[in-house]
Backbone as a chain_set.jsonl record, in Angstrom:
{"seq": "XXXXXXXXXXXXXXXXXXXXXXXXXXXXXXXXXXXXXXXXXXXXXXXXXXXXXXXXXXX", "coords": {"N": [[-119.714, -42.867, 92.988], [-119.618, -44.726, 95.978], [-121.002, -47.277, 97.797], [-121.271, -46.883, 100.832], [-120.763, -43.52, 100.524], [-123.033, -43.419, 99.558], [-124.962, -44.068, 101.181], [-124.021, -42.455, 103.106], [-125.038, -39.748, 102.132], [-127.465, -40.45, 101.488], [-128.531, -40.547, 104.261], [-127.859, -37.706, 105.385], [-129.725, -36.379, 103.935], [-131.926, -37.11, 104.306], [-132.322, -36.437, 106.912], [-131.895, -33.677, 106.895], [-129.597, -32.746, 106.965], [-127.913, -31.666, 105.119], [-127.851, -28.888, 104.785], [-126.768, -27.99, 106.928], [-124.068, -26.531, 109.024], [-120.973, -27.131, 109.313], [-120.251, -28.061, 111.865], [-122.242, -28.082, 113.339], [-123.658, -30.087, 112.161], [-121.792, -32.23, 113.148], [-122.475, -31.583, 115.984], [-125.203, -32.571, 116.277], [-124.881, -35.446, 114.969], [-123.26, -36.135, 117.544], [-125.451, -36.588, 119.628], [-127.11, -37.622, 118.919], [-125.543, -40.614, 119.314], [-125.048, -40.607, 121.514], [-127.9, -40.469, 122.945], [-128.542, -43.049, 121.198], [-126.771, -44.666, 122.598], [-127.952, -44.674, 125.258], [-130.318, -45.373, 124.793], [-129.338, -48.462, 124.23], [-127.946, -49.1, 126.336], [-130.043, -48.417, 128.56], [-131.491, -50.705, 127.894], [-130.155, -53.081, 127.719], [-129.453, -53.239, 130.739], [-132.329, -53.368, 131.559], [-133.383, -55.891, 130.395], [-131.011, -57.484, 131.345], [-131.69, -57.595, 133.802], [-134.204, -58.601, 134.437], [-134.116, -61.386, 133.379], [-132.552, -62.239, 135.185], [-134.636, -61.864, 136.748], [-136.653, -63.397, 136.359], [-135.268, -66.088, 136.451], [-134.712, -66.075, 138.872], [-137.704, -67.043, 139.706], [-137.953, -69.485, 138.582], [-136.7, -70.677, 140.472]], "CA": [[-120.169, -42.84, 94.372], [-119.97, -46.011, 96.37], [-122.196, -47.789, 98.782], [-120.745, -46.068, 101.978], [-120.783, -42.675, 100.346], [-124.994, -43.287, 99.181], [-126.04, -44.3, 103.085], [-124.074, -41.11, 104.277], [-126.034, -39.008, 101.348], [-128.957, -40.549, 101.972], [-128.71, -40.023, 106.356], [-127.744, -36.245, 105.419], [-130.806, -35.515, 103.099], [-133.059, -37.539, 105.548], [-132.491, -35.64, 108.26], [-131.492, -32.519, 106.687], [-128.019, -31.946, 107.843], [-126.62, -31.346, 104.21], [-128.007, -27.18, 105.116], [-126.221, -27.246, 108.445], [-122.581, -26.454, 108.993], [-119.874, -28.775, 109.801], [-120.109, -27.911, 113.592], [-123.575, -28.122, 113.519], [-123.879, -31.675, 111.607], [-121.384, -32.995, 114.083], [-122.825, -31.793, 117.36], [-125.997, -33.223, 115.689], [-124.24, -36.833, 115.261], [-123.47, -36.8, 118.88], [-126.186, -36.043, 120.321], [-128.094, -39.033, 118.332], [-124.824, -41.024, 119.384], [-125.302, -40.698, 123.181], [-129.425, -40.883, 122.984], [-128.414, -44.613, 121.197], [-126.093, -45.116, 123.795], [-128.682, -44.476, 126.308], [-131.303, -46.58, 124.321], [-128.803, -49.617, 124.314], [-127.305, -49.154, 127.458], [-131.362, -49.209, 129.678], [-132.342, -51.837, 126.915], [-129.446, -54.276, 128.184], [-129.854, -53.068, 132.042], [-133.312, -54.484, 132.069], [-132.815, -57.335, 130.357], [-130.35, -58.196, 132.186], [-132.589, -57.803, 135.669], [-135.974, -59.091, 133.781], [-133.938, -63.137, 133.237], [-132.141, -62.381, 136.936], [-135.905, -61.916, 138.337], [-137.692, -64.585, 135.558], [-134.601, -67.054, 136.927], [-135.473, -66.569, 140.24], [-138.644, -67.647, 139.791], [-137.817, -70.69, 138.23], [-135.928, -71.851, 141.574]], "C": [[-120.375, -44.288, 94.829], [-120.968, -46.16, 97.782], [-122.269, -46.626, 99.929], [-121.376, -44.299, 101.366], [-122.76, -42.177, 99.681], [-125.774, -43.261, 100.545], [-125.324, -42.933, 103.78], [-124.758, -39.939, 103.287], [-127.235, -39.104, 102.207], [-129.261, -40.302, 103.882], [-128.978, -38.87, 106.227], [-129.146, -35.647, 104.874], [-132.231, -36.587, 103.9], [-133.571, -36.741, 106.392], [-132.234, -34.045, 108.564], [-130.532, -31.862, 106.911], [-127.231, -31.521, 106.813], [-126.921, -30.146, 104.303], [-127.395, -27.237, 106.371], [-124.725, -27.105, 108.242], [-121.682, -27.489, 109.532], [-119.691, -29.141, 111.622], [-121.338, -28.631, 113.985], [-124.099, -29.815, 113.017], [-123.142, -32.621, 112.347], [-122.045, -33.164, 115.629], [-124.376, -32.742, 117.455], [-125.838, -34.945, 115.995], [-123.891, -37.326, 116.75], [-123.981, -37.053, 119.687], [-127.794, -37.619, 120.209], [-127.118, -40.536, 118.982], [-125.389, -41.427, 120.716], [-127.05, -41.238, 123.489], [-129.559, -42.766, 122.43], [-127.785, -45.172, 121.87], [-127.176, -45.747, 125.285], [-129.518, -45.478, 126.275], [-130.759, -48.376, 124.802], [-128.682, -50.011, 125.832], [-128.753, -49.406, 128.702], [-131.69, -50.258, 129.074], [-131.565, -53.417, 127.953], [-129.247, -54.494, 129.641], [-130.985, -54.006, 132.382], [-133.822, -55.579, 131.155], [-132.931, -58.188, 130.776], [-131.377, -58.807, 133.804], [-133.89, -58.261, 135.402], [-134.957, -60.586, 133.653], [-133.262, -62.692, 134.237], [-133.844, -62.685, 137.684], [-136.715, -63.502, 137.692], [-136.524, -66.125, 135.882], [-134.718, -67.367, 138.152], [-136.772, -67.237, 140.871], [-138.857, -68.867, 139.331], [-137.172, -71.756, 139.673], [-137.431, -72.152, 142.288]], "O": [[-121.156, -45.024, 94.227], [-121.464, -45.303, 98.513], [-123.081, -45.701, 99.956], [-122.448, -43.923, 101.839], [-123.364, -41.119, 99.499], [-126.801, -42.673, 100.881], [-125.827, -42.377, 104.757], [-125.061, -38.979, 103.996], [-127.776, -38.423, 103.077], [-130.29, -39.88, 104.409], [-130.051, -38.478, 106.687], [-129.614, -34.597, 105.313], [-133.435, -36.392, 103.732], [-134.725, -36.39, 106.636], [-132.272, -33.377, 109.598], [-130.469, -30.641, 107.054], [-126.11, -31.063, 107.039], [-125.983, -29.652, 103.678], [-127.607, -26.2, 106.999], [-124.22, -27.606, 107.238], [-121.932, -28.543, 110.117], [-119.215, -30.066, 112.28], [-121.422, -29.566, 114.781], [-124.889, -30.501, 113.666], [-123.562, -33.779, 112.37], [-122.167, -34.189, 116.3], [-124.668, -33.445, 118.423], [-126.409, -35.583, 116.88], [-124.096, -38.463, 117.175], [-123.478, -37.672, 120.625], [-128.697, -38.147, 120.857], [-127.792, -41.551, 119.159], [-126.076, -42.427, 120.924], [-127.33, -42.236, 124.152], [-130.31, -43.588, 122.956], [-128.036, -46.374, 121.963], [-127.137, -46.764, 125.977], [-129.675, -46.318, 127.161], [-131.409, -49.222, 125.416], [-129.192, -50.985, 126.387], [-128.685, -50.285, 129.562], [-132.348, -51.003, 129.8], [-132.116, -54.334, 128.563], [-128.927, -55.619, 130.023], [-130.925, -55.005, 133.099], [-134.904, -56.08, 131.463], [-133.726, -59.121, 130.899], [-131.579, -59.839, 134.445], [-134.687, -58.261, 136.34], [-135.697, -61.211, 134.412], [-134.38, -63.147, 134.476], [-134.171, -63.365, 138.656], [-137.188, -64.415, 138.369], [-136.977, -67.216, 135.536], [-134.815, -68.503, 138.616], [-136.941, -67.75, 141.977], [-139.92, -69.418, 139.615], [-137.173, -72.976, 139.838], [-137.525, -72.963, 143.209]]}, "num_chains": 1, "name": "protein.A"}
């Protein structure tokens, strides 16, 4: 068993997905996929508009 194949063990028996079915462990994965999407995606929104407003205040 190599590296790769120990961190997707260890994710599955984390989170319990080695009892779910193959449908079920995927819709799972996307669902965490999109919610980090989401995370990233407002994270770098305000940011972005937090050094636009903290630059404006420098003029």
């Amino acid at each position: 068993m190599n590296w790769v194949q120990r961190k997707i063990l260890l994710y599955n028996v984390t989170f319990g997905l080695y009892m779910l079915d193959w449908w079920e462990r995927y819709l799972f994965n996307i669902l965490i996929a999109v919610l980090l999407w989401f995370i990233f995606y407002n994270t770098s929104r305000f940011a972005a508009e937090s050094y636009n407003r903290y630059d404006l205040y420098l003029l």
